[in-house]
C-alpha positions, 0 to 999 in steps of 0.5 A: 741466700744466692750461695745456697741457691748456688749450691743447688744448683751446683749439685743439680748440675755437677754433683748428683748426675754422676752419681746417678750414672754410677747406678745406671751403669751398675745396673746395666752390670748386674743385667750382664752377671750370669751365675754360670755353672755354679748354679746350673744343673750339677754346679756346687750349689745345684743341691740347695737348687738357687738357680731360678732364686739367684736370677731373680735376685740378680734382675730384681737388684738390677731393676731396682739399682736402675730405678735408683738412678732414674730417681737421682737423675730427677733429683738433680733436676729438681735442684736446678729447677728449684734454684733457678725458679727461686732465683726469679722471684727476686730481685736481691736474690737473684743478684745475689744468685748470679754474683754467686755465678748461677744462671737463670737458663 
């Protein structure tokens, strides 16, 4: 039970965050992309007129890649919460926990 608790706690701490940043920092991308000229006034594509429906694609995938991360990032500390909460309960298995190089803070 402590290795599983272990591994937890190793993904609340090393595995999900940075996974969680890469969809921030994505969204933090998608804000910055302008469509530029092929969708403004006289662009390619000025025809089919996509201007205002490109932007707001653009902010609803970046509103939505960010809340991604926010979510990931309470994942993550759902995890540890969990495995050093359980980790407490009992004495066997937080032995086995801390033999298995956990922390209980």
């Amino acid at each position: 039970m402590g290795a599983s608790l272990e591994e937890l706690l190793k993904g609340g701490l090393t595995e999900v965050p940075p996974i969680a940043d890469a969809f921030t920092n994505a969204s933090t991308t998608l804000s910055g992309i302008s469509t530029g000229g092929m969708f403004a006034d006289g662009g390619p594509f000025d025809s089919n007129n996509p201007k205002e429906a490109m932007a707001s694609l653009m902010s609803a995938m970046a509103s939505s890649t960010q809340k991604s991360g926010a979510v990931l990032d309470d994942v993550a500390q759902a995890l540890v919460t969990t495995a050093r909460d359980f980790a407490k309960t009992d004495d066997e298995i937080r032995r086995a926990f801390i033999a298995a190089g956990g922390t209980l803070a």
